[in-house]
N, C-alpha and C positions, 0 to 999 in steps of 0.2 A: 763812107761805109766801111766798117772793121770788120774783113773777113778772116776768119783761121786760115793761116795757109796750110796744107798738107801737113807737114812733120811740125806743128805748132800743137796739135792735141793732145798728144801726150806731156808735152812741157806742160800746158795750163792742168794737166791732169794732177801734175803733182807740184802747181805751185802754186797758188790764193784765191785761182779761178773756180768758181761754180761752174762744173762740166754742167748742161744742161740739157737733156735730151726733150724734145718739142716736139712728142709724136703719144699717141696713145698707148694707156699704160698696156696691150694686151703685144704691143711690138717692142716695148721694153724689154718685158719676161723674156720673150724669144731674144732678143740680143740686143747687144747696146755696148758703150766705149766705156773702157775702164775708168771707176771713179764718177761714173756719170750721176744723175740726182732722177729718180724718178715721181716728175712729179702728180702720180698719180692720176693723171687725165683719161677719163670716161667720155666729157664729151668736152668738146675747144673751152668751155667755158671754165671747165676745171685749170686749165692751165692759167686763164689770165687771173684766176682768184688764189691759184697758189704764187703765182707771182706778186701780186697787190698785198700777199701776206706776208711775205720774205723781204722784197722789194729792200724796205726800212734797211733793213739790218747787212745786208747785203753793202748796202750804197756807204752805211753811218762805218761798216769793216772798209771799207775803199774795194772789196772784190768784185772782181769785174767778173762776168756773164760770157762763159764759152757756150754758143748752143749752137743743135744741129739738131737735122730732121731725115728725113730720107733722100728728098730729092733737094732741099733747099727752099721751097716754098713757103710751108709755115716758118720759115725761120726769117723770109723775106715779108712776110706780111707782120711779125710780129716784132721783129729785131726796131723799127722807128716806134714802136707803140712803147717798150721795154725802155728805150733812148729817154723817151721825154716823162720819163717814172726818177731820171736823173741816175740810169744805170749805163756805165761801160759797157757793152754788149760785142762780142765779137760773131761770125757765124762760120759755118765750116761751110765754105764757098761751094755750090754745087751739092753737099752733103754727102750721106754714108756712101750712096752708090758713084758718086764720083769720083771718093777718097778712095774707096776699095778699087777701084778702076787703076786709080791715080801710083798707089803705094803699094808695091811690090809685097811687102812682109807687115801686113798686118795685127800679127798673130800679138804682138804687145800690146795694141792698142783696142781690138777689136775681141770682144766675146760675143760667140751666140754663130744665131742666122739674120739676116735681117729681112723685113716680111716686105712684101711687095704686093700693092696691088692688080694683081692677076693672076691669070690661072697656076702662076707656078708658087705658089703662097710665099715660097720664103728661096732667099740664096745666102751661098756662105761666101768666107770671107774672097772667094775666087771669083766671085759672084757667078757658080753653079749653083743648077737650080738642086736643093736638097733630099725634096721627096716628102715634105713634112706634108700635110694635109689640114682642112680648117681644123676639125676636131684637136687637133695637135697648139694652134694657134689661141681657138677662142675656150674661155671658159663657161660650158654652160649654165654656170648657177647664178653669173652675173648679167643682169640685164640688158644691159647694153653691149654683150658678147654674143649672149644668145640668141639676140635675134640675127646677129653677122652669121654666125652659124648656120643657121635655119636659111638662111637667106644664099648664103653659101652652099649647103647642099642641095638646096633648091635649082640655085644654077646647074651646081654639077649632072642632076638629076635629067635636067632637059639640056644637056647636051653644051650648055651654052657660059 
């Protein structure tokens, strides 16, 4: 298994690797690794269909695949699916919140807040929580934000 170690992100950032972020496009917006590729995912399935379109071209360049997600998860279920498409695949071991944990001085590497699931919607690079709110995270004209929203102030609503 090829994991990014810590201070390898920014090297692939700027040298033939597709930075790949493997999290939803609405946690991109809010922050993400410099040079990263968002590939637009609303829902999981968007990401394996932007990969199965790229894939080719990707593999026939020889660039190899840096991806990360929040905690490591998606990047651990997805990175052997990516492998046998016949792509170089690395991951950023643990992911965003373990890098930030991990690397003192972020501030190169890392733009934004990056959003967590729970009540504290988002932390920055110090991993404080920021203050952002759903409204702040989700767009509500997109469908599949909207109902996170809804669903989200509904929690907030009842306390829970």
């Amino acid at each position: 298994v090829a994991v990014v170690q810590h201070h390898r992100i920014a090297l692939l950032a700027q040298g033939d690797a597709v930075v790949l972020d493997n999290r939803n496009h609405f946690e991109f917006r809010l922050g993400r690794f410099r040079g990263a590729v968002d590939p637009q995912v609303h829902n999981f399935r968007d990401f394996t269909a932007y990969v199965l379109a790229h894939a080719p071209a990707w593999r026939d360049a020889g660039r190899p695949v840096a991806m990360y997600c929040t905690g490591g998860i998606r990047c651990d279920k997805t990175a052997p699916w990516m492998r046998s498409l016949g792509l170089q695949v690395w991951q950023l071991g643990g992911g965003i919140l373990h890098y930030l944990q991990a690397v003192p001085d972020v501030a190169a590497d890392w733009q934004g807040q990056c959003f967590v699931f729970d009540r504290r919607i988002a932390l920055d690079a110090r991993l404080q929580e920021t203050g952002a709110t759903a409204a702040d995270v989700f767009d509500p004209a997109l469908p599949d934000e909207a109902w996170r929203l809804q669903r989200a102030q509904r929690l907030d609503a009842a306390g829970g």
